[in-house]
N, C-alpha and C positions, 0 to 999 in steps of 0.2 A: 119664636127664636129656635135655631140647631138646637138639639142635644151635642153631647159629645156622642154618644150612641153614631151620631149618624154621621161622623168625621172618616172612618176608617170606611163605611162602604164610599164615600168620594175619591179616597185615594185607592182603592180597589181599581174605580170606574175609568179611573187616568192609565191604570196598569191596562187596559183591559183596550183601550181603545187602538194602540196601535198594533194590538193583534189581531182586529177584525178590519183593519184595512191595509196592511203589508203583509203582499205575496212573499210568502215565505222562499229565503234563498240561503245558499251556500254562506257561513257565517266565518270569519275570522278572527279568532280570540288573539286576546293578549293583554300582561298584566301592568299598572300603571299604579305611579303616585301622585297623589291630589294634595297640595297643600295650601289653605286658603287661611290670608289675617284679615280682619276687616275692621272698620271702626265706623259706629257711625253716634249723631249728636244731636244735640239743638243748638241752634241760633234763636236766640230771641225766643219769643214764646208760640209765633206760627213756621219759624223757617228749620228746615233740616239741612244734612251731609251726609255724606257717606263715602267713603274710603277704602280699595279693594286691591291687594296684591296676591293672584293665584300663579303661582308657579307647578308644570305639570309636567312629570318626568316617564318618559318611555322608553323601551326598549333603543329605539332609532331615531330620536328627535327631543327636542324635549320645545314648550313653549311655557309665555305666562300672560295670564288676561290681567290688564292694567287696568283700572276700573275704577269712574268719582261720577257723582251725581249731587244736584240739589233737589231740595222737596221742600212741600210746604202742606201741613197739616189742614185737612178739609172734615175733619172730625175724629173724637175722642180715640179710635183704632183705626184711623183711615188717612193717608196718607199718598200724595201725586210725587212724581220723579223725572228727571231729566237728567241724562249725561251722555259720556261720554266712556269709548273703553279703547284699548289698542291693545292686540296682540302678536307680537313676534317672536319669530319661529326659531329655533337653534336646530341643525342639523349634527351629528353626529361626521358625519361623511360631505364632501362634500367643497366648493370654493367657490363663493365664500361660505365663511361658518356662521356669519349672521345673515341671516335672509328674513329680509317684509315678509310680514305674515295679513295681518286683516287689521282693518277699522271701522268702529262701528257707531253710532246714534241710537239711544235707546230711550222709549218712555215706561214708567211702568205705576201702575197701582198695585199699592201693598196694604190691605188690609191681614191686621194682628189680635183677634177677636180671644177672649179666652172661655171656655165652655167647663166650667168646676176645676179641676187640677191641670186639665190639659190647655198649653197655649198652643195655640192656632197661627200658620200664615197661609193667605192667601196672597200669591204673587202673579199678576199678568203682566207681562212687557212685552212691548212691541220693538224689535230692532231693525237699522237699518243698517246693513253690511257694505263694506266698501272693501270688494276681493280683489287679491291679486288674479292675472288673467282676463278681466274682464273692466270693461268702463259703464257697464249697468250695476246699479243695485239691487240687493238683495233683500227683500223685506222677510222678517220671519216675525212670528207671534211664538211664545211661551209661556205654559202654565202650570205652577207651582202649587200643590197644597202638601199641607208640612205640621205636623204633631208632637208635642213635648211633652211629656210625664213625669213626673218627680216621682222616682220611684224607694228611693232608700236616704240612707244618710242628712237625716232633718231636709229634706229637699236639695240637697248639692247635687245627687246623681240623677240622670234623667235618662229616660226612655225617648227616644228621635226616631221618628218614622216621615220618608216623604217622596212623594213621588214628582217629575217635569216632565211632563210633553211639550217636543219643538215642531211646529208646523209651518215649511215654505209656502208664504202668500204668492208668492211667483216664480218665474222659470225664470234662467239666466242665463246667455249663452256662456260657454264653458264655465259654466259655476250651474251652483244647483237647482231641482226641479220642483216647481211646486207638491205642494201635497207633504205628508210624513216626513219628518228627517231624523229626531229620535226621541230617544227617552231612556229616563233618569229617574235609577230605585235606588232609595238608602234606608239603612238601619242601620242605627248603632246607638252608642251611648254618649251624655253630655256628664258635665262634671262643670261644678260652680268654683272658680280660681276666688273670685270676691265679688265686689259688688258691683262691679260694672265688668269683668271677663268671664269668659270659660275656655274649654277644648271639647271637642265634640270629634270620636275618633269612631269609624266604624268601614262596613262595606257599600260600595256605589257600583251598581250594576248598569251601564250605559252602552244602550242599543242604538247603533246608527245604519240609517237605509242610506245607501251608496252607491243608486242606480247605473253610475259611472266604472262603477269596478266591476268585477269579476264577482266580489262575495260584499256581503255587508258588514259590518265589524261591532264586538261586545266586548269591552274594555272591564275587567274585572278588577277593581280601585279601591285601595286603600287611601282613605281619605280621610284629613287632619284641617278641621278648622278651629280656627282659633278668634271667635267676634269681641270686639271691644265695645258695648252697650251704653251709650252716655244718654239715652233717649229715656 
């Protein structure tokens, strides 16, 4: 079985990988807000939900990922996913002011192991994108490992460490190209509301390769989640 010892070199190994296969380019910063509520439950004693409203604000745009899924438990911390998500885009500038953004199909396995004080997720999804611009789809895979701490106040405050890598399975004409697309560091801290919430407030550091532009783009994020745990 893992120790916990060994949770923090895995998320190391995720930080590490898309620096030894993207050619370093010219980078474009800029700063954003993350604000994600989620909820998710059981049905019956095999069936799950989940529920996901992120709205995401920037400088020139702002969008929000719409997001539901069903699951169904294949053992004690293990757990299979299906859904759906859509995202559209608000522009700042611009007619119209509402503009299609994307839609997508997603599976994923979400294994929630816990190692002494620390819980654990392991999250892999596979999605299937449906871009404006283009009548191909986009297939992308993503992987999540993700660490919790109780660190103070009879366990209500926690320690949150997690890193995602997204990798295009394929190339698209005007959309994007197989290989690297980005990756996803956070730190911060959680805080227990009761017994089924919290808020989870810290920094998300997200690196996108954009073979298509001129530079690649690091979005430096304050980020607010707020999950509702009924599971």
């Amino acid at each position: 079985m893992m120790r916990t010892a060994t949770w923090i070199p895995l998320i190391s190994l995720l930080l590490v990988i898309p620096l030894r296969t993207v050619e370093a380019r010219p980078v474009s910063a800029e700063a954003q807000l993350w604000y994600t509520v989620s909820a998710q439950g059981g049905i019956g004693e095999h069936f799950l939900y989940y529920l996901e409203a992120q709205p995401r604000f920037g400088k020139d745009d702002a969008r929000a990922i719409l997001r539901s899924a069903a699951g169904v438990r294949v053992g004690q911390d293990l757990s299979l996913w299906l859904g759906p998500a859509w995202i559209p885009l608000w522009q700042w500038e611009g007619d119209p002011a509402l503009r299609q953004g994307e839609s997508r199909l997603f599976q994923q396995l979400l294994y929630t192991p816990k190692f002494g004080q620390v819980a654990g997720t392991l999250r892999a999804r596979l999605e299937q994108r449906f871009l404006p611009g283009t009548t191909e789809v986009s297939h992308r895979a993503r992987v999540m490992l993700r660490g919790a701490r109780p660190v103070a106040a009879q366990g209500r405050l926690s320690l949150i460490v997690w890193d995602e890598v997204f990798y295009h399975l394929n190339s698209v004409a005007n959309g994007p190209s197989a290989g690297f697309d980005m990756n996803r560091a956070f730190v911060g801290a959680g805080w227990k509301l009761g017994d089924h919430s919290s808020i989870e407030v810290g920094y998300l550091n997200a690196f996108t390769r954009r073979p298509s532009e001129q530079t690649d783009q690091l979005i430096h994020t304050l980020s607010v989640n707020m999950p509702f745990n009924y599971m």
